[in-house]
C-alpha positions as CSV (number, residue, x, y, z in Angstrom):
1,X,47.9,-45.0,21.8
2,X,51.4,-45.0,22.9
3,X,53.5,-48.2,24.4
4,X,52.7,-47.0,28.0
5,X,49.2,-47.2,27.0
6,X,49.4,-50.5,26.1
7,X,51.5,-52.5,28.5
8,X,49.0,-50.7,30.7
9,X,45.7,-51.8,29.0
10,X,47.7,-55.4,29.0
11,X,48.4,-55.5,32.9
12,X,44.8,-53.8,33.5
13,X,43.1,-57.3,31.4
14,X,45.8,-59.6,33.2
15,X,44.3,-58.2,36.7
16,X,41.1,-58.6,35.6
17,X,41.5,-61.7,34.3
18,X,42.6,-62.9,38.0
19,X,40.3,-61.0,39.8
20,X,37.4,-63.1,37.9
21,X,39.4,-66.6,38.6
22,X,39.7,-65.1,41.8
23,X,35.9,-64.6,42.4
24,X,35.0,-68.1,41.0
25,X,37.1,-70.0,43.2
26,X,35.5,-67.8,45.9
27,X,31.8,-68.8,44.5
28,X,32.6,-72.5,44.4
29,X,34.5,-72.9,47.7
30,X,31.7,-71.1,49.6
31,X,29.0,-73.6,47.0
32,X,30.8,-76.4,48.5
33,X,31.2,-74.9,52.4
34,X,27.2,-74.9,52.0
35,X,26.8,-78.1,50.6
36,X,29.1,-79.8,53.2
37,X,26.9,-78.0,56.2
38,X,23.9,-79.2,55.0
39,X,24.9,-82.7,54.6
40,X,24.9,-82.9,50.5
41,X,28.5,-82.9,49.3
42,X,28.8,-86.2,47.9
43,X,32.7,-86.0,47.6
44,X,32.7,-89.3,45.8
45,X,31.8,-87.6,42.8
46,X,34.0,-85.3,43.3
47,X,37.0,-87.1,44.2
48,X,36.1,-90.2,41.4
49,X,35.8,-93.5,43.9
């Protein structure tokens, strides 16, 4: 495997890496959207009062 290979395979796990932070924060802003239509986001909890 030569250097090219590598900075590659680096940049390739960094991306993917994002992509997956990416999706969660995706996933839990669309959980919360849901929760706060049907009337169930307690945001007390959430916010610590």
């Amino acid at each position: 495997m030569n250097f090219l290979e590598v900075i590659q395979a680096e940049t390739d796990l960094a991306t993917a890496r994002i992509t997956a932070l990416n999706a969660f924060y995706r996933f839990k802003t669309a959980e919360w959207e849901l929760r706060h239509a049907r009337g169930t986001l307690d945001l007390n909890r959430f916010l610590n009062l």
